[in-house]
N, C-alpha and C positions, 0 to 999 in steps of 0.2 A: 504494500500500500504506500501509496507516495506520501510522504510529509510536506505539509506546509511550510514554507522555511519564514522564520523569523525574524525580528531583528530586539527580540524584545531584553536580549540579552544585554542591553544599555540600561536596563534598568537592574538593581538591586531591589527594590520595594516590589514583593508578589503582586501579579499583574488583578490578583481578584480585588484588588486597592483602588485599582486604577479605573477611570472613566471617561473615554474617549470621545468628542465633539465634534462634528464637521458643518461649520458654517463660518460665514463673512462678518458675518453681526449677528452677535445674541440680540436675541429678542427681549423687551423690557420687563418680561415676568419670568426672565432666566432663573433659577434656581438652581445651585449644584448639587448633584444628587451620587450617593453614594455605589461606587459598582455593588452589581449583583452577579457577574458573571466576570470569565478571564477572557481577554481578547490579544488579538496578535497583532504587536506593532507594527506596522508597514511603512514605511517609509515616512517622507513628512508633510504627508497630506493632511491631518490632524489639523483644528485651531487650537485647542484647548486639551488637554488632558488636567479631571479634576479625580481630586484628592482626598478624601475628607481626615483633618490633620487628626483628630483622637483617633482613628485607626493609624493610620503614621506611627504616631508617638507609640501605642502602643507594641508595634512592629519593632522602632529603635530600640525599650528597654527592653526586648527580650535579650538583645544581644549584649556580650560583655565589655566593646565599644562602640561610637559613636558610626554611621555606616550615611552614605549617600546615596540619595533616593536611584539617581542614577549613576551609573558604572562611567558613562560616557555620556555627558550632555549634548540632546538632539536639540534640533530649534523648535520644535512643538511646543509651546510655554506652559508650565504647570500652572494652578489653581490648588493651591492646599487651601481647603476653608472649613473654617468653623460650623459649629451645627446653626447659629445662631448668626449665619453668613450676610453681610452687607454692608454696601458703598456710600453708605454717611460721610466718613470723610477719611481720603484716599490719600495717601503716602507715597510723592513721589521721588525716588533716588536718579538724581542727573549729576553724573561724575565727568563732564567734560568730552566725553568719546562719541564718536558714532555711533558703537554701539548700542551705547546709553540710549541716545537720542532713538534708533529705531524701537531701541524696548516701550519705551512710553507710547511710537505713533504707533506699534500693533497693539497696544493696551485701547488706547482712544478709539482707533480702528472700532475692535472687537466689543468694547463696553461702551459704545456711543450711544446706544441708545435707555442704557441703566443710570449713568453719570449727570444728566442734565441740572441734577437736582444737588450733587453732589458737592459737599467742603472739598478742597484739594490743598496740599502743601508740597511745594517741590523744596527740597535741598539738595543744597549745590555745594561742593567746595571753592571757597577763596583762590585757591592758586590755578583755577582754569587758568589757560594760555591766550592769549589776546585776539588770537585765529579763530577761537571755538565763539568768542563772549556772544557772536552772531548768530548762533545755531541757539546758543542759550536763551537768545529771546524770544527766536521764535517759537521754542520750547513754550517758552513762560503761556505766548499768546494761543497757540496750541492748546492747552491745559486749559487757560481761561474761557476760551471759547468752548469747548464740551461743560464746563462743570458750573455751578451757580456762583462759587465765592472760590477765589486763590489766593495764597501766600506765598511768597519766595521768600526764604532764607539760607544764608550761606554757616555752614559749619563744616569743618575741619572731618567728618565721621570716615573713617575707614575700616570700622567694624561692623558685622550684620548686627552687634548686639549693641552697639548705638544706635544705631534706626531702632532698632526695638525697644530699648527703653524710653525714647522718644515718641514713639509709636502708643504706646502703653500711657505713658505719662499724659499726651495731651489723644488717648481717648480714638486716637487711629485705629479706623477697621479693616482697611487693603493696606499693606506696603508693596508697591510694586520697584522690581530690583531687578538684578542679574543672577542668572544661573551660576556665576561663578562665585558665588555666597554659597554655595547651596550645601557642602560637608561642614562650613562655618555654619552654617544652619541647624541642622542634623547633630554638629556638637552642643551650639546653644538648647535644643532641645532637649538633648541627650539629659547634659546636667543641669538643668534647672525645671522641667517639668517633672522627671520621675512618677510620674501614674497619675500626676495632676494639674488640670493647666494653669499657669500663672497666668495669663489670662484668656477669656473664653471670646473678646471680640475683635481678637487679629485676625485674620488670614492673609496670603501671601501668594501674589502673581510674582512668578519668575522666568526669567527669558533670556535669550541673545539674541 
């Protein structure tokens, strides 16, 4: 009998976690919903792959250390989200790069039509380069124009568990970021949740 060939092997996290999305725009009564079944990665035709993080968390503490959800980061952007999942007011991390800059316009893209209503905070670091400051506005106006109220401010954070404790502190429900956080992630969950969450209204878009 022929096998199917995979590619799910990029991931570390059991694919029955995982739940796979195929559309341009979620629609505004999007909900993420937790798998009920295992499915087979295919390339990266995917928008969304969600997550629901108390299964997550509870996946990491089985093991004796901290493990990344996947092996090999694809561009499919994860969704880890709370039971208690929403876009009140969204956390965004713009480091200066292109990179960056595409992770936010497939965020806006894909959640254009949930965000209207939406708080937004972007942070940025101080020491961008004088080449990017241009990209960085139109970031700013980018963001503005999807969401009801924005905030830009610049802070120095190079840790995923800076955005998080800022996150936390002022009451953020998305942070959206880069996939290259993503074992920094997986470690901040590791040791500071242990079987319970520190808090229950983050979730967490991640991308390249």
């Amino acid at each position: 009998m022929e096998t199917k060939s995979s590619s799910l092997t990029k991931f570390d996290l059991p694919s029955k976690f995982i739940t796979p999305l195929k559309c341009d725009v979620l629609c505004d009564g999007f909900k993420p919903t937790r798998a009920n079944d295992q499915f087979i990665f295919e390339g990266s035709d995917y928008s969304l792959l969600t997550m629901e993080l108390n299964k997550v968390l509870d996946w990491l503490l089985v093991h004796d250390l901290p493990k990344a959800i996947e092996k090999e980061p694809c561009n499919t952007p994860i969704l880890l989200f709370v039971p208690n999942f929403s876009v009140n007011h969204l956390l965004f991390h713009y480091d200066g790069t292109e990179s960056s800059a595409r992770i936010i316009d497939k965020f806006l893209t894909l959640f254009q039509n949930l965000i209207k209503g939406s708080k937004a905070t972007i942070i940025s670091p101080s020491f961008i380069p004088k080449s990017r400051l241009k990209e960085e506005q139109e970031i700013i106006q980018k963001i503005s124009a999807a969401t009801l109220e924005t905030s830009f401010i610049k802070f120095n954070f190079l840790r995923i568990g800076d955005f998080w404790s800022y996150a936390v502190k002022h009451k953020c429900t998305l942070l959206v970021t880069t996939k290259t956080y993503q074992l920094e992630l997986s470690n901040v969950l590791f040791n500071f949740y242990k079987g319970a969450l520190w808090d229950d209204q983050l979730s967490f878009y991640l991308s390249l």
